[in-house]
N, C-alpha and C positions, 0 to 999 in steps of 0.2 A: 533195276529189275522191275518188270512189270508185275503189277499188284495180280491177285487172283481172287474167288474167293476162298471161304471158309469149306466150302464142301469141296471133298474129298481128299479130306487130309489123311494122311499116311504117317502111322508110328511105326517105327522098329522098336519092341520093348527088349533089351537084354537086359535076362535077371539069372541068378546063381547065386550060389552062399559064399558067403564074406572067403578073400583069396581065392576067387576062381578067376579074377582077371577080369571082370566086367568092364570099369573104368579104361583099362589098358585096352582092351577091344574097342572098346565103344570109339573110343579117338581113332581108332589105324581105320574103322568102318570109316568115320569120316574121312580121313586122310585120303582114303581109295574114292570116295565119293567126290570131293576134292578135288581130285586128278583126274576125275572125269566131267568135271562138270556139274554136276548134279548137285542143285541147290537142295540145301537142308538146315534144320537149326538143330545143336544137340545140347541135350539137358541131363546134368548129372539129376538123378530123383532123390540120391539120397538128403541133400540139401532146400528141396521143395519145404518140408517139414521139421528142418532142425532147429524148435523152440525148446526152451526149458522156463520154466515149467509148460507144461501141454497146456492146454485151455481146456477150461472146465466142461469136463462133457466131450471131450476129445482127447481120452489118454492114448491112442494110436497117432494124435497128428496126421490126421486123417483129413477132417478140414478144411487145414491150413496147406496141406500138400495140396488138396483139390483147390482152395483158390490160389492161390502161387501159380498151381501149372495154367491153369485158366487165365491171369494173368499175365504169364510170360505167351505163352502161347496165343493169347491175342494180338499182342507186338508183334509176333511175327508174321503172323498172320497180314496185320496191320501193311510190312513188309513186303508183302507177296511169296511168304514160305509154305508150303504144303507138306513137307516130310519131317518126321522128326524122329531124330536118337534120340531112348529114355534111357537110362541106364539106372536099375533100382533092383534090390533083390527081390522083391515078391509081386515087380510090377507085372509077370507071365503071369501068375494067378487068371482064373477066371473072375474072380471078383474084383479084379480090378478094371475088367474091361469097361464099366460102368463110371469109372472116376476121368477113363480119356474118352467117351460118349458125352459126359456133361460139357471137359473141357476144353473140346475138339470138335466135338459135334458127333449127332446119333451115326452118321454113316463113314466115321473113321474106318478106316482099313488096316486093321492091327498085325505085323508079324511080330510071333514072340519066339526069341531064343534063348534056350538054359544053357549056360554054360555049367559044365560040370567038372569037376575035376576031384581025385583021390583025398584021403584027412591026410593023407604024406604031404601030398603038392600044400593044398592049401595051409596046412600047419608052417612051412618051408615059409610060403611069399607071407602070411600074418606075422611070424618072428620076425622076417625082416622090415618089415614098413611099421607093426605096432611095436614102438621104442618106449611108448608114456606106460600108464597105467592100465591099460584095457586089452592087453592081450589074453589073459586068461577069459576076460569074457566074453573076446571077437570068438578063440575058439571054439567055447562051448556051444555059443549061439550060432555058429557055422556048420558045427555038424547038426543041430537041430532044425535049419532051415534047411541044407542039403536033404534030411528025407523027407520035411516037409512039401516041398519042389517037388520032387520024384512022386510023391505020392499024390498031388494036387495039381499039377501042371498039366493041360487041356490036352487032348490027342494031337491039336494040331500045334503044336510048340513041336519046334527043330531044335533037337538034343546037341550041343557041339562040344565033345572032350577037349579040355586044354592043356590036360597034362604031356609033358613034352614035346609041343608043337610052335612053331612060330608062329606070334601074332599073328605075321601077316598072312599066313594061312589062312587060320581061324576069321579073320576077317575077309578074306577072298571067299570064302564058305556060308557069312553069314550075308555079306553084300549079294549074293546067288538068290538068297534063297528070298531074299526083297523083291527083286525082281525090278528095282529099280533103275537099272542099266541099261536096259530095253528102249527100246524108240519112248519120247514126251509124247504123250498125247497132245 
C-alpha cells in the first residue's frame, strides 16, 4: 500500500446506546468496504479507554481514549490508512469532534451515525450478550444515553433505526452516506 499523508483523514463515528447494534454495524460497514476495495482501519472506541481505576484527574477516561486513538491512529497512518470506523457510544457528540482533531488532525472529515433502536429491541440483544453481572446496569445506562443522543447529537448526524432490519441494510445505508464508494481521488 502506498503510504499517504496524514491530511485528510476521514472518520465514520457510529454511536448509539448500549444494544443498538453498533459493534455488529460497524464490522458488516467494513465488510462492504472490503468488498469494495476501499482501504480503511476500524476501531472499536469502547476499549480506547477501558482502565480501572481511571487516572487521577480523568474519571471519564477521556485522556487515555485520546492518547490510544492517537496512538493507534498513527500506525495507520504510518501505514498509508486515511479512513477510519470508530465505533463508540457518544463518539457523534459534538464534543467529541475535538478529541479526533487532535488525533487525526484539525481538517478530519467526520460522518457521524446514531444508530437508534426501541428499550424493546435493545432490552432483547443486552439480555442476550450480558450473561455476567452488568446487565441491569447496561440497561439503565442505555436508555439514559438513548435520550441523551437524541437530544445532543449535531443536525448533521444521520439517524439510522435498527429495529427489525438487516445488518446489511443498515450498513448499505450508512456506507452511502460516507460517501466513500465514489471515485479515489
Amino acid at each position: 500500500m502506498k503510504r499517504r499523508s496524514a491530511t485528510h483523514a476521514q472518520a465514520l463515528l457510529i454511536g448509539g446506546r448500549a444494544g443498538v447494534g453498533k459493534s455488529t454495524v460497524g464490522w458488516e460497514v467494513s465488510a462492504r468496504l472490503r468488498a469494495a476495495e476501499v482501504a480503511h482501519a476500524v476501531i472499536e472506541g469502547d476499549f480506547m479507554g477501558q482502565v480501572h481505576p481511571a487516572p487521577e484527574g480523568d474519571p471519564h477516561r477521556a485522556s487515555v481514549t485520546e492518547r490510544n486513538l492517537r496512538a493507534v491512529w498513527g500506525n495507520y497512518v504510518e501505514l498509508g490508512y486515511r479512513r477510519l470506523v470508530y465505533t463508540n457510544t457518544v463518539s457523534v457528540l459534538a464534543e467529541s469532534a475535538s478529541l479526533f482533531e487532535r488525533a487525526m488532525g484539525a481538517d478530519v472529515r467526520l460522518v457521524r451515525v446514531l444508530l437508534t433502536a426501541t428499550d424493546e429491541t435493545t432490552a432483547r440483544r443486552l439480555k442476550g450478550r450480558e450473561i455476567g453481572s452488568e446487565l441491569e446496569h447496561e440497561l439503565k445506562n442505555s436508555a439514559y444515553k438513548a435520550r441523551l443522543l437524541d437530544e445532543r447529537a449535531p443536525a448533521d448526524t444521520v439517524r439510522v433505526a435498527t429495529d427489525d432490519r438487516a445488518v446489511i441494510d443498515i450498513a448499505r445505508e450508512i456506507v452511502a452516506a460516507t460517501g466513500w464508494l465514489a471515485a479515489e481521488p
